[in-house]
C-alpha positions in Angstrom: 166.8 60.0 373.8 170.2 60.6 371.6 172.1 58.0 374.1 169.1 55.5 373.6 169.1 55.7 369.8 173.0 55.5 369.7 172.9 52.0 372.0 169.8 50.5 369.6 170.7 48.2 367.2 171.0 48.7 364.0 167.8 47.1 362.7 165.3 48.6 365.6 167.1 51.9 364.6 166.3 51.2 361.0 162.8 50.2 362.3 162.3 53.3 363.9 163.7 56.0 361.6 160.2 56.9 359.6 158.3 57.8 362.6 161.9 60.0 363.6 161.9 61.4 360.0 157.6 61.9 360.1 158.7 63.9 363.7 161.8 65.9 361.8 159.0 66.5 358.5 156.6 68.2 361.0 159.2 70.2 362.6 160.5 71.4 359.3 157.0 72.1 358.1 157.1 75.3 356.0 161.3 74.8 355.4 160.9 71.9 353.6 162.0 68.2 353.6 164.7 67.2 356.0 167.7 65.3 353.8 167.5 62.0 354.9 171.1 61.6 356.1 170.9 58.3 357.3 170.7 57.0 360.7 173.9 58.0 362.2 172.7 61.4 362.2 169.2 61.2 362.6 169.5 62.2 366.5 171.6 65.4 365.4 168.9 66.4 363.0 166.2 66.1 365.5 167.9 68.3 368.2 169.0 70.8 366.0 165.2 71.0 364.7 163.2 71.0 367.9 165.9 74.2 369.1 164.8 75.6 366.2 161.2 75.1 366.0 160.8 76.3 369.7 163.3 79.6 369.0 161.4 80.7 366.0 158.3 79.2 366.8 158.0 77.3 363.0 155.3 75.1 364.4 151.8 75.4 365.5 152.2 73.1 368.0 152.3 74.2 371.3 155.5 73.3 373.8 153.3 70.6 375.7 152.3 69.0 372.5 156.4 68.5 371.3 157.2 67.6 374.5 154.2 64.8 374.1 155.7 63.8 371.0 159.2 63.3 372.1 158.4 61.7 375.0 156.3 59.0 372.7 158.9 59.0 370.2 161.3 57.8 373.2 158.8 55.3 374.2 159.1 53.9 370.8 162.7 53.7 371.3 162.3 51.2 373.9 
């Protein structure tokens, strides 16, 4: 997914960046909002969140239903 969103154009990245940053706002949950650093980084933020999520289990969401998500939000991507 990060190699897909690096090759996107600009604009479908811009296009696509609320449903990333909805994805990054769930992850966070209880943490609070995610800065919204721009597009370069969005990618970074989203790996760095899902790791965390899954090692200190912030979400309610169970592995199968983040995996369902990323694999949609790479869909999207497309």
């Amino acid at each position: 997914m990060v190699r897909r969103w690096r090759e996107l154009p600009l604009d479908h990245a811009l296009s696509c960046a609320p449903t990333v940053r909805a994805l990054l706002d769930d992850l966070a949950g209880a943490q609070g909002p995610v800065p919204d650093l721009g597009p370069a980084v969005l990618m970074d933020q989203l790996t760095v969140l899902v790791h965390d999520a899954c090692a200190a289990d912030w979400t309610a969401a169970t592995p199968e239903a983040l995996a369902t998500r990323l694999a949609d939000l790479r869909r999207a991507l497309t």
